[in-house]
C-alpha positions in Angstrom: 0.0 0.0 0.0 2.6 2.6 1.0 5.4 1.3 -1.6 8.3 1.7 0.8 6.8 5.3 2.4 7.4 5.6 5.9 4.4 7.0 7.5 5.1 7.1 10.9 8.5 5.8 12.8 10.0 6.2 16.5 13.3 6.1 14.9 15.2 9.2 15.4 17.2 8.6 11.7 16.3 11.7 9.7 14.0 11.6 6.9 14.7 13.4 3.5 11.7 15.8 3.0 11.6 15.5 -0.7 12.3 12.1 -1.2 10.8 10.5 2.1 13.6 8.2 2.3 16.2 8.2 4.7 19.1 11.1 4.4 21.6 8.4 3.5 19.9 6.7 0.5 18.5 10.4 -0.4 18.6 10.8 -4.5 17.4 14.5 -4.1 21.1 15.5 -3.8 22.8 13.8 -6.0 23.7 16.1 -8.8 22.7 14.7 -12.1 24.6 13.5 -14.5 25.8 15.5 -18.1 24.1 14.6 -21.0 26.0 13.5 -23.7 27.3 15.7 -25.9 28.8 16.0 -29.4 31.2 18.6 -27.9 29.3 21.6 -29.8 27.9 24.4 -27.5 24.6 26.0 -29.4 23.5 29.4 -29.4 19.8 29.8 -30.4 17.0 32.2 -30.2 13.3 30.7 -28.6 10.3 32.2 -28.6 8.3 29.2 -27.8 5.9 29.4 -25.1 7.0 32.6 -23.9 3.9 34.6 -25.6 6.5 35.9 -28.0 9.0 36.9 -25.8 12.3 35.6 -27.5 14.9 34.7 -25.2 18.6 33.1 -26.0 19.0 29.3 -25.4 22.4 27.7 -24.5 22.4 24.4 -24.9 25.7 21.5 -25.2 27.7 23.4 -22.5 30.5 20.5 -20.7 29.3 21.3 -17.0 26.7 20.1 -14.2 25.0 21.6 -10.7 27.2 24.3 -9.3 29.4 25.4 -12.0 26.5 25.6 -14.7 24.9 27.9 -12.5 28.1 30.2 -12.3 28.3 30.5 -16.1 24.8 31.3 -16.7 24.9 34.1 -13.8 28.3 35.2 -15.5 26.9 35.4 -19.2 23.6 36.9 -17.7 25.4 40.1 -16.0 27.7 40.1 -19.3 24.4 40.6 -21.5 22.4 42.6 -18.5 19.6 40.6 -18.7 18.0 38.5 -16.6 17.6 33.9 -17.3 17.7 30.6 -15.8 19.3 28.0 -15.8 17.4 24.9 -15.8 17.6 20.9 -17.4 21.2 21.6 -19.1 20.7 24.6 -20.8 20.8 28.4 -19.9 18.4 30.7 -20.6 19.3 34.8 -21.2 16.7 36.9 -21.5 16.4 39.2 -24.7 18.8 38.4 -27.7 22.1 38.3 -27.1 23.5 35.6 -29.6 26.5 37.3 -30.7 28.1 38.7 -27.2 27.4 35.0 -26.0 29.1 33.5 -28.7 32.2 35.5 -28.3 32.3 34.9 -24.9 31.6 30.9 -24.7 34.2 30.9 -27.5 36.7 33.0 -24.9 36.5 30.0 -22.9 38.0 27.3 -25.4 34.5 25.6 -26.5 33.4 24.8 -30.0 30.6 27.5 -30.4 27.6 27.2 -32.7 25.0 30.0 -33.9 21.8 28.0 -34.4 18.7 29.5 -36.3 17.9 32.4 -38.3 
C-alpha cells in the first residue's frame, strides 16, 4: 500500500523531506549526470511558449550543478539581462547571440550560432 513510504517511525534517523527516504539513501542530492554531448555548444534564439518573448537558449555546455549555475549568472550580468538555468541549458533573457558567442568561444568551447 505505502510502496516503501514511511508514515510514521520512533526512529530518530532523519527523513529526506523531498524524497521520504532516509538522508543516507537520499537521490534528491545527488547532482545529475551530463548529458551526452557531441562537444558543440549551441546558441539559439526561442520564442516558444513565452507569448512571443524571444529569449537566447544555450544548450551542449560541458558542466553540471554548481558550475553551470556560475556560467549562466556570469553570461547573464555580461548581456544585463535577466535567465535561468534549468535541465542543461541556460536561458538569457532578450537576444544576445553574438556577445554570448564571443564569450563561450573566450572559454575554449566549439561554439555554434543556431537559427535564423
Amino acid at each position: 500500500m505505502n510502496a516503501g513510504r514511511r508514515v510514521y517511525s520512533t526512529d530518530p534517523a532523519p527523513m529526506c523531506p523531498r524524497c521520504r527516504r532516509l538522508v543516507t539513501a537520499c537521490r534528491c542530492k545527488q547532482a545529475p549526470a551530463a548529458k551526452p554531448s557531441d562537444g558543440v555548444v549551441r546558441v539559439a534564439r526561442s520564442t516558444k511558449g513565452r507569448n512571443g518573448k524571444g529569449v537566447t537558449v544555450i544548450t551542449g555546455v560541458p558542466l553540471t550543478g554548481a558550475d553551470l549555475q556560475a556560467l549562466g549568472k556570469r553570461l547573464k550580468a555580461l548581456c544585463g539581462a535577466g535567465g535561468t538555468v534549468k535541465d542543461g541549458t541556460i536561458e538569457v533573457q532578450g537576444d544576445h547571440r553574438d556577445a554570448l558567442v564571443e564569450a563561450l568561444a573566450k572559454n575554449g568551447w566549439t561554439v555554434k550560432r543556431v537559427g535564423g
